[in-house]
VEXKERO-213861 format. One record per residue: x, y, z of N, C-alpha, C, CB in turn; residue in three letters. Coordinates in steps of 0.2 Angstrom, whole numbers, padded with zeros to 4 digits, always signed. Glycine has a CB too. Example, Ala and Ser with C-alpha at 12.3 -4.5 7.8 and 13.67 -1.06 7.14 Angstrom:
! VEXKERO-213861
+0066-0028+0039+0062-0022+0039+0066-0016+0039+0057-0022+0045ALA
+0064-0011+0035+0068-0005+0036+0064+0000+0039+0070-0003+0029SER
END
This chain:
! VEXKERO-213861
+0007-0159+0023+0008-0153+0020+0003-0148+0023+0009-0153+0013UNK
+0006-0143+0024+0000-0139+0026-0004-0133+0021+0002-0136+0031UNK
-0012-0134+0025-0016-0131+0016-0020-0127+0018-0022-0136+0010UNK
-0021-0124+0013-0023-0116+0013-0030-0113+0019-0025-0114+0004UNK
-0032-0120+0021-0040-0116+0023-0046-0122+0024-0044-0111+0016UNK
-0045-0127+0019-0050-0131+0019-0057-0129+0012-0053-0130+0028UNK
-0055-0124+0010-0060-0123+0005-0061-0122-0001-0063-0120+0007UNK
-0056-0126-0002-0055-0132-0009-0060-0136-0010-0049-0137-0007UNK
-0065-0135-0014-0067-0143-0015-0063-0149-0017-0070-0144-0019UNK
-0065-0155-0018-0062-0161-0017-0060-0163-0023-0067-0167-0014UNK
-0064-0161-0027-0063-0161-0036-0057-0157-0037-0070-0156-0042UNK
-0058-0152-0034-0053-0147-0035-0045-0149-0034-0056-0140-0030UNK
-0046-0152-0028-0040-0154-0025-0036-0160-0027-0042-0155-0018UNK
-0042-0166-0033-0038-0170-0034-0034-0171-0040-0041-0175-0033UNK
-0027-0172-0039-0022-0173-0047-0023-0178-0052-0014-0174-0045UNK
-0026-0174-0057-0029-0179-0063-0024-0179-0068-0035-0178-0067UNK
-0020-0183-0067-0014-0185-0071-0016-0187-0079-0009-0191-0068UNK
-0023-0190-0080-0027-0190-0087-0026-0183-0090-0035-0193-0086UNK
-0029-0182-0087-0031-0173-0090-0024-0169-0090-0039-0168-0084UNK
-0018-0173-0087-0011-0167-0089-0013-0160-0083-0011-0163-0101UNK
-0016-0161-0081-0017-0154-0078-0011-0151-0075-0023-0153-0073UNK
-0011-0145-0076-0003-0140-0071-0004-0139-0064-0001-0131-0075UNK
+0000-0138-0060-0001-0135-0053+0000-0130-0052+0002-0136-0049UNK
-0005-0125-0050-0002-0118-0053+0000-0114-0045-0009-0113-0059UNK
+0005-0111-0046+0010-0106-0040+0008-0098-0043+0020-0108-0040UNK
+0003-0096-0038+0001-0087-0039+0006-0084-0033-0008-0085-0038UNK
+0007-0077-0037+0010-0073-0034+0005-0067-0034+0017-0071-0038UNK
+0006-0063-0030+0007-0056-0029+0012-0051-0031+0006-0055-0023UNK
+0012-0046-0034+0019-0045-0037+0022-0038-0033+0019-0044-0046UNK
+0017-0033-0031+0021-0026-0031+0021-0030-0021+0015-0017-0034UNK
+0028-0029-0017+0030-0031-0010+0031-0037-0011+0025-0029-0004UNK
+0030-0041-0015+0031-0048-0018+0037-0052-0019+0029-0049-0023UNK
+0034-0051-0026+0040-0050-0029+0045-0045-0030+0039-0051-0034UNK
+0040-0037-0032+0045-0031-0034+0043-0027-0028+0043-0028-0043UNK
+0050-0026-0026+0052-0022-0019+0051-0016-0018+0058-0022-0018UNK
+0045-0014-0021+0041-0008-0021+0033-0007-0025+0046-0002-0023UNK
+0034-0003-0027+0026-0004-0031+0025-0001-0038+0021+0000-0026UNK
+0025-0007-0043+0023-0004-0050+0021+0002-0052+0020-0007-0053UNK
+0013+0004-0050+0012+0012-0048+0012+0015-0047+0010+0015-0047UNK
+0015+0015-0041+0021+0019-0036+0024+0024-0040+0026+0015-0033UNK
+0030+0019-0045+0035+0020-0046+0033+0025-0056+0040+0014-0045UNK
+0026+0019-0058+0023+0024-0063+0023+0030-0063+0019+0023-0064UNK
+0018+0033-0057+0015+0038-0058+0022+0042-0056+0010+0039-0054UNK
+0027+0040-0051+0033+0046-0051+0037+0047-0060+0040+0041-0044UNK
+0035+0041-0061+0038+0041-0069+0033+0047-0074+0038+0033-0074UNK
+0028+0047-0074+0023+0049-0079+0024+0058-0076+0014+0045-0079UNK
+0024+0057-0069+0025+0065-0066+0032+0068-0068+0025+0065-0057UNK
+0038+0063-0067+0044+0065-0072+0043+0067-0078+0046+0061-0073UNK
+0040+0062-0082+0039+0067-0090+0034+0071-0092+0039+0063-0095UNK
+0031+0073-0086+0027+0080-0089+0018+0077-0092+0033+0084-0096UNK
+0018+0069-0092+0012+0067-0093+0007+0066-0087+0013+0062-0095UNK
+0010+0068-0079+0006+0070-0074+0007+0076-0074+0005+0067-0069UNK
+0003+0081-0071+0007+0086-0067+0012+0086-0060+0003+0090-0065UNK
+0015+0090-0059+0018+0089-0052+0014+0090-0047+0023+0094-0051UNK
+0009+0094-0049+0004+0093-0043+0001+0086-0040-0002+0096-0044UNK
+0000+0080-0045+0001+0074-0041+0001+0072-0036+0004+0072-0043UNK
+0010+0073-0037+0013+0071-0030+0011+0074-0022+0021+0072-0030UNK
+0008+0080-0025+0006+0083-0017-0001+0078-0013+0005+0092-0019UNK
-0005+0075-0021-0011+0072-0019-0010+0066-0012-0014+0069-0025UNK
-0003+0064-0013-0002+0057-0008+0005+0058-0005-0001+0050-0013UNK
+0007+0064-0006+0011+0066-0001+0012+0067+0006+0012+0070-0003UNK
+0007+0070+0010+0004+0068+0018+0004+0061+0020-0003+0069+0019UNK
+0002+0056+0016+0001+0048+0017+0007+0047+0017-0003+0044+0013UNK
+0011+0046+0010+0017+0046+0010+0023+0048+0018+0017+0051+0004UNK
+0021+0050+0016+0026+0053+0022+0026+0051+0031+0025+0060+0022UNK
+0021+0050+0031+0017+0045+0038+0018+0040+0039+0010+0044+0038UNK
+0018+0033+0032+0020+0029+0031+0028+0030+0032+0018+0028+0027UNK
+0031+0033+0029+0039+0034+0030+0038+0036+0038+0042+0042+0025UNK
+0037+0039+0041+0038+0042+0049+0035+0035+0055+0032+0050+0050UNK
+0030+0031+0049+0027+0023+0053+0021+0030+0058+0036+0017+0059UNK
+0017+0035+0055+0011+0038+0059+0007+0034+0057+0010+0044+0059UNK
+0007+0032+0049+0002+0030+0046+0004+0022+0042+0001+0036+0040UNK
-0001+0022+0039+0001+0013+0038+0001+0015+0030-0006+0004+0042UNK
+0003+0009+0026+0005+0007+0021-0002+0009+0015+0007+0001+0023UNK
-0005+0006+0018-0012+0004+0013-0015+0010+0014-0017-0002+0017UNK
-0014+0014+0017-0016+0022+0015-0013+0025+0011-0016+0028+0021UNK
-0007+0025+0010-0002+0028+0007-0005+0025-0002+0006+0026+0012UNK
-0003+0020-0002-0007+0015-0008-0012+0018-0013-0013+0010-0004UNK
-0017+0019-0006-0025+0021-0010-0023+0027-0012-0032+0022-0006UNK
-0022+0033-0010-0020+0039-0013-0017+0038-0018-0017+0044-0010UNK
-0012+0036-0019-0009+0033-0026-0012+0032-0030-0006+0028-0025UNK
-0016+0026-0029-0021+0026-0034-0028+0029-0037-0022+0022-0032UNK
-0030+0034-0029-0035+0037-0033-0031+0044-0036-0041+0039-0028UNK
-0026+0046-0036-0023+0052-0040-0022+0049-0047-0015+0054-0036UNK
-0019+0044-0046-0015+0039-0055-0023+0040-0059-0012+0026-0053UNK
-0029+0036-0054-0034+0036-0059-0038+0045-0060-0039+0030-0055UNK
-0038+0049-0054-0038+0055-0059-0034+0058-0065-0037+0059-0056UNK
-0030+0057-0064-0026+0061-0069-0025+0058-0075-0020+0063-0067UNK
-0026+0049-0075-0024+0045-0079-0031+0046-0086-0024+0038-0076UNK
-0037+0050-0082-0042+0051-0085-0040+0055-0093-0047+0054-0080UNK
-0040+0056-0102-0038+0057-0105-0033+0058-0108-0040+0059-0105UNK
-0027+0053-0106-0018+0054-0105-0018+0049-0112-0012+0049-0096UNK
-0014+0049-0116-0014+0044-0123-0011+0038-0121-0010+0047-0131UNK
-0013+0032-0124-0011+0027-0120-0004+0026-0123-0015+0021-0119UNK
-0001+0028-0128+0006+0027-0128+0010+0031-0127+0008+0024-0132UNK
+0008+0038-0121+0014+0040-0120+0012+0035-0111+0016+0049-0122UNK
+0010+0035-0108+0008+0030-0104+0013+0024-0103+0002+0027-0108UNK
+0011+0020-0109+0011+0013-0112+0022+0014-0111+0006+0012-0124UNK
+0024+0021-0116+0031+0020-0115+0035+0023-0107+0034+0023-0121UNK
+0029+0025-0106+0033+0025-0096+0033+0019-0093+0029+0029-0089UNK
+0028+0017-0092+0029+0009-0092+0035+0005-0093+0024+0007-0096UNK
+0033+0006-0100+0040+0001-0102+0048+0004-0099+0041+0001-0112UNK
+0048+0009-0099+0054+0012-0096+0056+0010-0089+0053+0019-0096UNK
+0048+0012-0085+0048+0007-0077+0052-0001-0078+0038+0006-0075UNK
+0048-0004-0082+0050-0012-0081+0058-0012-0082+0046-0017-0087UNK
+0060-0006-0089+0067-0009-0090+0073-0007-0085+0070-0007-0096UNK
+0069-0004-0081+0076-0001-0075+0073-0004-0069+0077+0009-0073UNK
+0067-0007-0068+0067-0010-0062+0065-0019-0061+0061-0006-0059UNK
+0067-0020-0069+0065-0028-0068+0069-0033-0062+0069-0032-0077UNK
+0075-0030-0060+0079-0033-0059+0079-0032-0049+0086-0031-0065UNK
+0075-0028-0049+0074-0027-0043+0067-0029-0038+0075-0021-0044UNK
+0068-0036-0035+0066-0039-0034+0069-0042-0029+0065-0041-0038UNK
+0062-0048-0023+0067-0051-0019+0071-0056-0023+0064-0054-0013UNK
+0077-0058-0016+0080-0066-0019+0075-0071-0019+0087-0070-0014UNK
+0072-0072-0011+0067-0076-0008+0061-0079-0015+0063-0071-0001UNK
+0058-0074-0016+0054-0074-0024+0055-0077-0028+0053-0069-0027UNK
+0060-0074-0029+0065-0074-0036+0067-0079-0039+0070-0071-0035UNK
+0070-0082-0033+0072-0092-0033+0067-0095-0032+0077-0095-0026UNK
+0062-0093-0029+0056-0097-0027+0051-0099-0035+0051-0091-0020UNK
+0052-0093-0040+0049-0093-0044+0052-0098-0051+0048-0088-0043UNK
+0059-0099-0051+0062-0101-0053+0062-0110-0051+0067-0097-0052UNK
+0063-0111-0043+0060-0116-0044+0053-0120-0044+0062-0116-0041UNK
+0048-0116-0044+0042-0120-0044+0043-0119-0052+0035-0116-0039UNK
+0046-0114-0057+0045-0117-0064+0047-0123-0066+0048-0113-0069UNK
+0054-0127-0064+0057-0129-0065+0052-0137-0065+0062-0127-0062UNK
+0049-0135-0060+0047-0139-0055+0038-0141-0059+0047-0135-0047UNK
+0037-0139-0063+0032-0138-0069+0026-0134-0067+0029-0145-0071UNK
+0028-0131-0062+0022-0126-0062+0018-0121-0065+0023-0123-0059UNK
+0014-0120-0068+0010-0112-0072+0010-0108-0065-0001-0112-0077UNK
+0016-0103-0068+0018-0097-0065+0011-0091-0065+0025-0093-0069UNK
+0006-0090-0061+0001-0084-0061+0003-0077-0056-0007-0087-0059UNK
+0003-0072-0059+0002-0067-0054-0003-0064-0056+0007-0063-0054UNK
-0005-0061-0050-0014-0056-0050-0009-0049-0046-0022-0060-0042UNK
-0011-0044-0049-0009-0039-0044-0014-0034-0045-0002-0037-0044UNK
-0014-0029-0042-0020-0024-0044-0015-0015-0045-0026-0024-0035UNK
-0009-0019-0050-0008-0012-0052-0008-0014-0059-0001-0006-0049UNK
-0008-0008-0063-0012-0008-0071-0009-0013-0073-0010-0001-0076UNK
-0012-0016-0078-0011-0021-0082-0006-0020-0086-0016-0022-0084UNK
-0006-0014-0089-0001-0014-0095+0007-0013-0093-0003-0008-0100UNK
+0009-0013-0086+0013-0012-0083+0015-0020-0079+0010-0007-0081UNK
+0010-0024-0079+0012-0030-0075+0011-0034-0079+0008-0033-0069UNK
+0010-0036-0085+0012-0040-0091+0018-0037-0090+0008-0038-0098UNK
+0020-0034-0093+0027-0035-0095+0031-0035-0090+0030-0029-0100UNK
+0032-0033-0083+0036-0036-0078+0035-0042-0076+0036-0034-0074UNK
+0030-0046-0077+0029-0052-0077+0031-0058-0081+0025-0052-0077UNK
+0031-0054-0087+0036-0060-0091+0043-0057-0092+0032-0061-0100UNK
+0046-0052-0089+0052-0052-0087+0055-0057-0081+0053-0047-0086UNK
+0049-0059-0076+0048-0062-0069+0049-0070-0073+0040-0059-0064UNK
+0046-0071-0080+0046-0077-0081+0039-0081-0080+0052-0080-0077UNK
+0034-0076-0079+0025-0079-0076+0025-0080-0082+0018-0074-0073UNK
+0020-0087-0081+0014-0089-0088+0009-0086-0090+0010-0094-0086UNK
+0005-0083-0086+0002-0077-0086-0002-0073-0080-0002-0078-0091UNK
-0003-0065-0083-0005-0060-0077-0011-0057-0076-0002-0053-0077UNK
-0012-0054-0071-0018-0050-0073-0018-0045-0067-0026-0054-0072UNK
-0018-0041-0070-0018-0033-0066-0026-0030-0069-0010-0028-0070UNK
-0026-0025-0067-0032-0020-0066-0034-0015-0073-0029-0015-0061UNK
-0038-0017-0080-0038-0016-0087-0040-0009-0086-0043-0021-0090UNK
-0039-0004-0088-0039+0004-0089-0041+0003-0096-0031+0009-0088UNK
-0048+0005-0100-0049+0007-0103-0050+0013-0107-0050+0006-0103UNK
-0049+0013-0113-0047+0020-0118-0051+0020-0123-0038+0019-0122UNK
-0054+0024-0125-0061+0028-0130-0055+0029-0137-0066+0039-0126UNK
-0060+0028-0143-0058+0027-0152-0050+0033-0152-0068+0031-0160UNK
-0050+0038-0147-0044+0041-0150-0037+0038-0144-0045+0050-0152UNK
-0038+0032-0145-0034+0030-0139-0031+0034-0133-0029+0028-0143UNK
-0036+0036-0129-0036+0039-0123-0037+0034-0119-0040+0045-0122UNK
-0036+0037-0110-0038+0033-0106-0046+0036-0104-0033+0032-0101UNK
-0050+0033-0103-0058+0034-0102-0060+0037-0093-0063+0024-0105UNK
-0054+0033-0092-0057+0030-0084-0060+0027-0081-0059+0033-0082UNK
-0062+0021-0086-0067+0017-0084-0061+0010-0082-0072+0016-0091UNK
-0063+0004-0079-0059-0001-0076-0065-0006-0080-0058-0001-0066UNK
-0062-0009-0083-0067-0017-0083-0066-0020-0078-0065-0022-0089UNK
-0070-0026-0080-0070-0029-0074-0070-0028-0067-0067-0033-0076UNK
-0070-0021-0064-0070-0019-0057-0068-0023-0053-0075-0017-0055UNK
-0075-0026-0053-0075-0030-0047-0072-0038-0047-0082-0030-0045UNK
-0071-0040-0052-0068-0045-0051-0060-0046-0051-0070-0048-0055UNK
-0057-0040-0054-0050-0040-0054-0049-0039-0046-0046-0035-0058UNK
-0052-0035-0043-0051-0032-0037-0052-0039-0030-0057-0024-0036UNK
-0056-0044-0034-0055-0052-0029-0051-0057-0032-0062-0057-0029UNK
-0045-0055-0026-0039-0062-0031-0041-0069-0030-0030-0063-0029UNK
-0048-0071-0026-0049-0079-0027-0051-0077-0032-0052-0084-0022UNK
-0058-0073-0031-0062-0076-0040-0057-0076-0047-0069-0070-0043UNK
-0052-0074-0048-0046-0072-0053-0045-0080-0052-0040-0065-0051UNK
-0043-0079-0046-0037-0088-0046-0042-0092-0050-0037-0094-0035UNK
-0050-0093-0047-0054-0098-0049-0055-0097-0057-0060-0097-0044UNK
-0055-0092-0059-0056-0091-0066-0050-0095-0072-0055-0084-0066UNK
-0042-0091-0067-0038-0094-0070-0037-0100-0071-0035-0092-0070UNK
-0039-0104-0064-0038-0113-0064-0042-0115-0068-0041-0117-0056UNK
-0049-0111-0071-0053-0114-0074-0051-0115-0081-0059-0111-0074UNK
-0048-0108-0083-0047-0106-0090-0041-0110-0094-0045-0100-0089UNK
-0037-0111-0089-0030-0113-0092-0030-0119-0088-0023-0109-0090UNK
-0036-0123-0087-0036-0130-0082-0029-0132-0080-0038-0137-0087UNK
-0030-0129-0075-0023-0130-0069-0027-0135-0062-0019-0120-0064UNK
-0021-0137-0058-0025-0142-0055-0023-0136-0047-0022-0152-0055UNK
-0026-0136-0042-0024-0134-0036-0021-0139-0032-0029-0132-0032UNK
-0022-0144-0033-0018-0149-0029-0009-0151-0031-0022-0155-0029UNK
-0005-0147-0025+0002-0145-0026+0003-0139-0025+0005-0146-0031UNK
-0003-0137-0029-0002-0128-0027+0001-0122-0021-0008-0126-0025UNK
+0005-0120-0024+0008-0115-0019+0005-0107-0021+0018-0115-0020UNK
+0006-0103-0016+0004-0096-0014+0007-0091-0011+0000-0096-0011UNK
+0008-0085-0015+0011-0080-0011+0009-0072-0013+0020-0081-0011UNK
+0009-0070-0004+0005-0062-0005+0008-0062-0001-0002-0059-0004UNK
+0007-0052+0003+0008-0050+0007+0007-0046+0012+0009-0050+0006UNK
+0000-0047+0009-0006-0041+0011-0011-0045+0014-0009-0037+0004UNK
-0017-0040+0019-0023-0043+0019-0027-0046+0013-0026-0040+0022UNK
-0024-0042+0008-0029-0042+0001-0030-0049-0002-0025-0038-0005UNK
-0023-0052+0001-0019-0058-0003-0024-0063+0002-0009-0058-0001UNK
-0026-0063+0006-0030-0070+0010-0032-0074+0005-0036-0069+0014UNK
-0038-0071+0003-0043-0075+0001-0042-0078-0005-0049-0073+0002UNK
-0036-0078-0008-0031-0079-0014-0027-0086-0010-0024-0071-0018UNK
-0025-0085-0005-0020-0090+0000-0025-0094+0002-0016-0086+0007UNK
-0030-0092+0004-0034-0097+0007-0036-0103+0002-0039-0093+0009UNK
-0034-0103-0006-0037-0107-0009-0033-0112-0012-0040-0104-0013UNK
-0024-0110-0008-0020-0115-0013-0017-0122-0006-0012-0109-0018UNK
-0014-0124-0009-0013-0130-0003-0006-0129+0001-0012-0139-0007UNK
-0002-0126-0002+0004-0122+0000+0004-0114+0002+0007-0123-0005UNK
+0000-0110+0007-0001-0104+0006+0006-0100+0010-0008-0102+0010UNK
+0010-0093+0006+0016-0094+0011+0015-0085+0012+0024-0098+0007UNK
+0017-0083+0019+0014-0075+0019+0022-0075+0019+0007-0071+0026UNK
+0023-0067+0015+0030-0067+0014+0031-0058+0016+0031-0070+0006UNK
+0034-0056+0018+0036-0051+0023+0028-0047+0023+0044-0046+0019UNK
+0025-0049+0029+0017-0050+0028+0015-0042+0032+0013-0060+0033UNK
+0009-0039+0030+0007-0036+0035+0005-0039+0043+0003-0033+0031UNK
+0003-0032+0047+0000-0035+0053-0006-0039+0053+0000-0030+0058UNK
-0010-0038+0047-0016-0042+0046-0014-0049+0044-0021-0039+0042UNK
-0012-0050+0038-0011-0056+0035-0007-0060+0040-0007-0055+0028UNK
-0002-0058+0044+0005-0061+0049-0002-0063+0054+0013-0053+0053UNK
-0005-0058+0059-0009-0061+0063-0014-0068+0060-0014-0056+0066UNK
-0016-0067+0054-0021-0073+0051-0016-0080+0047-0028-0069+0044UNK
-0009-0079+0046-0004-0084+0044-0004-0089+0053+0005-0079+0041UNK
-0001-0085+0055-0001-0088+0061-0008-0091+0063+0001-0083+0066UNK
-0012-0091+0064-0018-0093+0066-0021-0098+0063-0022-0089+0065UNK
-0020-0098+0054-0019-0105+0051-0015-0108+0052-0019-0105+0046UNK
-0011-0105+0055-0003-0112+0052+0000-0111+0047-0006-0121+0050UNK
+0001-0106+0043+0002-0104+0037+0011-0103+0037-0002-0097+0035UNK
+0015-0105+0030+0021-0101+0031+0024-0094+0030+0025-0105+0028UNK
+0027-0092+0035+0029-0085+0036+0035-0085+0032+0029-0083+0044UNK
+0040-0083+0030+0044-0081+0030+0046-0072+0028+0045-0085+0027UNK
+0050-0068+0030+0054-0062+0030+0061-0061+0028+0054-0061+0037UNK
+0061-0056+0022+0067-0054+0020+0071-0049+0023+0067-0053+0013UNK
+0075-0047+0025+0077-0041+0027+0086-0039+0025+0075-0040+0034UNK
+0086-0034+0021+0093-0034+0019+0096-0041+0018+0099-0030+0024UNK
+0100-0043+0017+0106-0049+0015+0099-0055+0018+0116-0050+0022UNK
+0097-0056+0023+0095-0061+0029+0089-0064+0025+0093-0058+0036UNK
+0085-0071+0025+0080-0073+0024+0078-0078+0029+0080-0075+0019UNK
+0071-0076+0032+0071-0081+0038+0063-0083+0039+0073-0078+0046UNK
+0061-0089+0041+0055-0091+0044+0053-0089+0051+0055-0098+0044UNK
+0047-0085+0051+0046-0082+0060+0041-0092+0060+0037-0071+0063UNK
END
């Protein structure tokens, strides 16, 4: 079977059927699982209801559109996203927030890959603790996660000051923003075992999360992650309309 990297420890790696430990199978969720992007589709929501301005959209609209034209790459397009969401998110009350969100999940639960989709269904079945990490808001990947059927998430904590606003502040910064140190936390927390462990991203971001599980699988991958799958030996696979395939 092929593993992730080699930098597993040995402890780490072995199945202690004493201690019950779980195998745990992490996701990545926004190009992952969900066939676009949770904040993406937030902020078009919150700009819909008048809790962003329409000016927003103009902040990532150049990128946007580059990407669309393939001038510009993805991961630009992204960051503006996010640095606009986190301006404007600065003082917004978190439950009118809280119910765009929920509005997001209920019209886009269901839009997802098959590939995933089944994949996740089977490794439950299969006794896995379902984890996803993803780096859009938290209060937004909880609950599409446990529509997804995850054990549990973690996304990016937005904190809010005594009159339930948003502050602008991120706990934990820097640690949500590393999905091994998250993995390593969660293996620790919920004593899961890594040995059996499966993995899936799709990004560069996603490596050093893949690099830790014994099953690492890049799934309709960028040109970074696709060059470094290949290089490990890693499994590729690509969805495209109807079709699912292995390069």
């Amino acid at each position: 079977m092929a593993r992730g990297g080699g930098a597993v420890a040995e402890s780490e790696m072995r199945y202690d059927r004493g201690m019950e430990k779980r195998r745990v199978a992490v996701f990545d969720i926004d190009g992952t699982i969900f066939r676009s992007s949770l904040l993406v589709e937030l902020v078009e929501r919150l700009v819909e209801k008048g809790i962003f301005p329409e000016a927003a959209r103009a902040a990532y609209a150049e990128d946007r559109v580059k990407w669309l034209d393939r001038e510009g790459d993805y991961a630009a397009y992204i960051q503006s996203v996010v640095a606009e969401f986190e301006k404007q998110l600065k003082g917004a009350p978190f439950e009118d927030v809280a119910n765009a969100a929920g509005e997001v999940i209920e019209e886009m639960r269901s839009r997802v890959y098959r590939y995933t989709r089944d994949l996740v269904k089977k490794l439950k079945r299969e006794g896995h603790f379902l984890l996803a990490i993803s780096h859009s808001p938290k209060f937004i990947v909880d609950g599409f996660g446990y529509e997804a059927g995850f054990d549990k998430t973690y996304g990016i904590f937005y904190a809010t000051g005594p009159e339930n606003r948003f502050t602008g502040e991120i706990e934990d910064r820097d640690l949500i923003l590393n999905k091994a140190a998250v993995l390593r936390r969660a293996v620790r927390k919920e004593n899961l075992a890594l040995g059996g462990s499966v993995g899936v991203g799709d990004t560069e971001s996603d490596i050093p999360m893949l690099e830790m599980v014994e099953t690492p699988i890049a799934f309709n991958p960028d040109q970074k992650l696709l060059t470094h799958a290949r290089r490990r030996g890693w499994k590729i696979v690509v969805e495209r309309k109807d079709v699912i395939y292995e390069l």
